[in-house]
C-alpha positions in Angstrom: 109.4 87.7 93.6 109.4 89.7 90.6 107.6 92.7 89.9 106.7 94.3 86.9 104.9 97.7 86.5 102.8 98.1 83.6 101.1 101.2 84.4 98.2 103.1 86.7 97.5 100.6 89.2 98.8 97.3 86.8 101.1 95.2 88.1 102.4 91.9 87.0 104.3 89.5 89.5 105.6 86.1 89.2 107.2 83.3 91.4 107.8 80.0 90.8 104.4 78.8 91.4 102.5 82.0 89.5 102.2 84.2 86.6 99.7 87.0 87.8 98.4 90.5 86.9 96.9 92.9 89.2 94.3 95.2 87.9 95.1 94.8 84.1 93.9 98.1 82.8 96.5 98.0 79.4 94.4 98.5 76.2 93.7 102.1 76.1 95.8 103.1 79.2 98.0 105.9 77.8 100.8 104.8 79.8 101.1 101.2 79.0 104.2 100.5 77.0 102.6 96.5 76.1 99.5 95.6 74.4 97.2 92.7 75.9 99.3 90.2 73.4 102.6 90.7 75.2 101.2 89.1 78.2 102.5 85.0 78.3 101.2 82.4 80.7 99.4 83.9 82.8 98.0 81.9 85.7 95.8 84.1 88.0 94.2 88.0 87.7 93.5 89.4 90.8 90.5 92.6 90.1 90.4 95.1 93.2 87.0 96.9 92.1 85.1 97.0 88.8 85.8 100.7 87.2 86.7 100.4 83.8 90.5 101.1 84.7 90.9 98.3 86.6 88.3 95.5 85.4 90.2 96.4 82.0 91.1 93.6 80.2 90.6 91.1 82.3 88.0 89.4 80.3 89.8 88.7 77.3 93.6 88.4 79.4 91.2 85.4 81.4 89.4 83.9 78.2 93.0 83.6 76.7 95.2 82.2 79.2 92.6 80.5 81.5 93.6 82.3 84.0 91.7 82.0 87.5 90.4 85.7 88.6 90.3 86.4 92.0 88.0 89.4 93.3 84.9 90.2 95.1 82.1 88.3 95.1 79.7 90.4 92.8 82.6 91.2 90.1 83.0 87.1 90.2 79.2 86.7 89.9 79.7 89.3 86.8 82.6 87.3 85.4 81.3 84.3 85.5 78.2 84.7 83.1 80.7 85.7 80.4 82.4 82.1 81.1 85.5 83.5 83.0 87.2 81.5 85.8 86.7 83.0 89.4 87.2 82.4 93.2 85.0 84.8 94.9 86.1 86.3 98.1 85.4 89.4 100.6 86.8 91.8 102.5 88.4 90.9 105.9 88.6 86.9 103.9 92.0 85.3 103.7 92.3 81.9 101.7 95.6 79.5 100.7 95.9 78.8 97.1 98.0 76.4 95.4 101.2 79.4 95.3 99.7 81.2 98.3 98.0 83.0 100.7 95.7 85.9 99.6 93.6 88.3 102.0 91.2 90.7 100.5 91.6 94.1 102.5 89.2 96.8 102.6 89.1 100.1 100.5 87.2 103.3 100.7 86.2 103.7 97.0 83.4 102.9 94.5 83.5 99.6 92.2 80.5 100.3 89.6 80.7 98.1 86.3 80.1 100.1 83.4 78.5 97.8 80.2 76.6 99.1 77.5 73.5 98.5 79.1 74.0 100.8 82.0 76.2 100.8 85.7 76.5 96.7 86.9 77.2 96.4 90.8 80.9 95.8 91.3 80.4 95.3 95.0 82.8 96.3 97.6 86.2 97.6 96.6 89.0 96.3 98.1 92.4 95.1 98.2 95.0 92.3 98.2 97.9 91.2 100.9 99.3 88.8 98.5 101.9 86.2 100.9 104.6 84.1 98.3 107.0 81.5 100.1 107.2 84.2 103.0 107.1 87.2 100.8 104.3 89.7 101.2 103.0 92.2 98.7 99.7 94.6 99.4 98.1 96.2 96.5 95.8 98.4 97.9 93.7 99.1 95.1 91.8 102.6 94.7 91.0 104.1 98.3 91.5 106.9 100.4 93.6 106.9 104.2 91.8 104.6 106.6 92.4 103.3 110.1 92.3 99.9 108.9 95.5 100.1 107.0 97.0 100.4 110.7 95.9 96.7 111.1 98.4 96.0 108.2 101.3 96.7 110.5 101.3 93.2 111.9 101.6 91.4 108.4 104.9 92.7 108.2 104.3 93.8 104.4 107.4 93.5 102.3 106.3 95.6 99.2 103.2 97.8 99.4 101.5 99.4 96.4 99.6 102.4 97.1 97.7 105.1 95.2 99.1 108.9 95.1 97.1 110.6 93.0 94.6 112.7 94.6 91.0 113.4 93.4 90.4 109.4 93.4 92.0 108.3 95.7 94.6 109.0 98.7 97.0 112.4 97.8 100.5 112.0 98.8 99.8 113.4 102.2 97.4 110.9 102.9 99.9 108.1 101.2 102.5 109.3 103.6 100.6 108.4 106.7 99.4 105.2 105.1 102.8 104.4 104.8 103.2 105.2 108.7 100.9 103.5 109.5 101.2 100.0 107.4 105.4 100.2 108.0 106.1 98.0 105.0 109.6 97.4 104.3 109.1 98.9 100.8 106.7 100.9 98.9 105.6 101.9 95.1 103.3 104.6 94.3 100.9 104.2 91.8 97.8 105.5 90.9 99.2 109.2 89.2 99.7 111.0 86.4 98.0 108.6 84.3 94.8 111.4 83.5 94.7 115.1 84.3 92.8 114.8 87.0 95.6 113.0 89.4 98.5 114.8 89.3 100.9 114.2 91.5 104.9 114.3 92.1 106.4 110.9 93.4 109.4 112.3 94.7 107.6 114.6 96.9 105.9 111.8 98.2 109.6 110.1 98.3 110.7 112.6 100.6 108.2 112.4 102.7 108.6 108.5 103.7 110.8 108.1 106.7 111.0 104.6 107.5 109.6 102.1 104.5 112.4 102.3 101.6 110.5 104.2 98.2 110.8 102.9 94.9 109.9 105.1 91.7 108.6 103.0 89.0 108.3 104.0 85.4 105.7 101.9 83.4 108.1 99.3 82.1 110.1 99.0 84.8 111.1 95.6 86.9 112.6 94.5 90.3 113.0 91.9 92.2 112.8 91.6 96.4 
């Protein structure tokens, strides 16, 4: 699987069998390095809530590629009056798709849509355990530290994606004991030094990971596992 890091809590992967974007916040994200039109063939979107930095561009990346969006069902309900593709799901939900299997996970958060006219519902935030030809990657969208992520341990995650940044979401204390308690195989953090309000040094949180292997990603940046 490859992984590509576009910035916040944006992430593009592909296999063989998909093109996809997590959370495409990209036009007016300061840390983006690619503009919407950079983005090729893209298959699916997966949304983990609907604040602004996160819903982003999902209408336009859908509209353009015809992608399929995957979210919760009240961001689906949203998406789908401005003619955009969607499979509905919720938390706790696990379904196979045609390159997959997906399971929405809970977060601790907020998921208000913001429109012109006023605060939309967004639903339930959540997350995504993501399982690729045996591969496993869990985006745990915005949230703070919560028991549930100890039920994680048994899907034997091979890359997890977790916020660092404080304020919003876990701080790297609370990321470290995610981390303990999900026992991925590898881990990014994301979710920092994106706005002043979340701060936060990723090698401190580095440091304090014992046993899942850290990866620092610069917005840009690619791997493969």
């Amino acid at each position: 699987m490859k992984l590509n890091f576009i910035g916040h809590a944006t992430f593009y992967f592909e296999t063989e069998h998909v093109k996809a974007i997590i959370d495409p916040f990209i036009n007016g994200n300061p840390v983006s390095k690619i503009k919407t039109s950079d983005i090729r063939n893209l298959t699916h979107i997966f949304v983990t809530h609907g604040h602004n930095d996160h819903l982003g561009d999902t209408v336009e990346l859908a509209k353009k590629h015809n992608a399929l969006v995957i979210t919760n069902y009240e961001i689906a309900s949203y998406l789908a009056e401005q003619n955009v593709s969607v499979h509905p799901m919720h938390i706790g939900g696990r379904t196979t798709f045609d390159f997959g299997d997906v399971k929405m996970t809970s977060a601790l958060h907020g998921s208000a849509i913001q429109t012109e006219s006023g605060l939309v519902d967004g639903g339930n935030p959540g997350g995504f355990l993501i399982t690729i030809d045996g591969q496993s990657i869990y985006h745990a969208g915005d949230t703070g530290l919560t028991m549930d992520m100890k039920l994680l341990e048994i899907e034997h995650i091979d890359m997890a994606l977790l916020p660092i940044g404080g304020n919003f979401t876990m701080d790297i204390r609370d990321a470290i004991r995610a981390v303990d308690f999900i026992k991925p195989k590898k881990v990014v953090p994301m979710h920092y030094n994106t706005f002043g309000l979340i701060q936060a040094d990723p090698d401190l949180f580095k440091s304090g990971v014992k046993n899942s292997e850290v990866i620092i990603m610069s917005p840009g940046d690619h791997l493969e596992f």
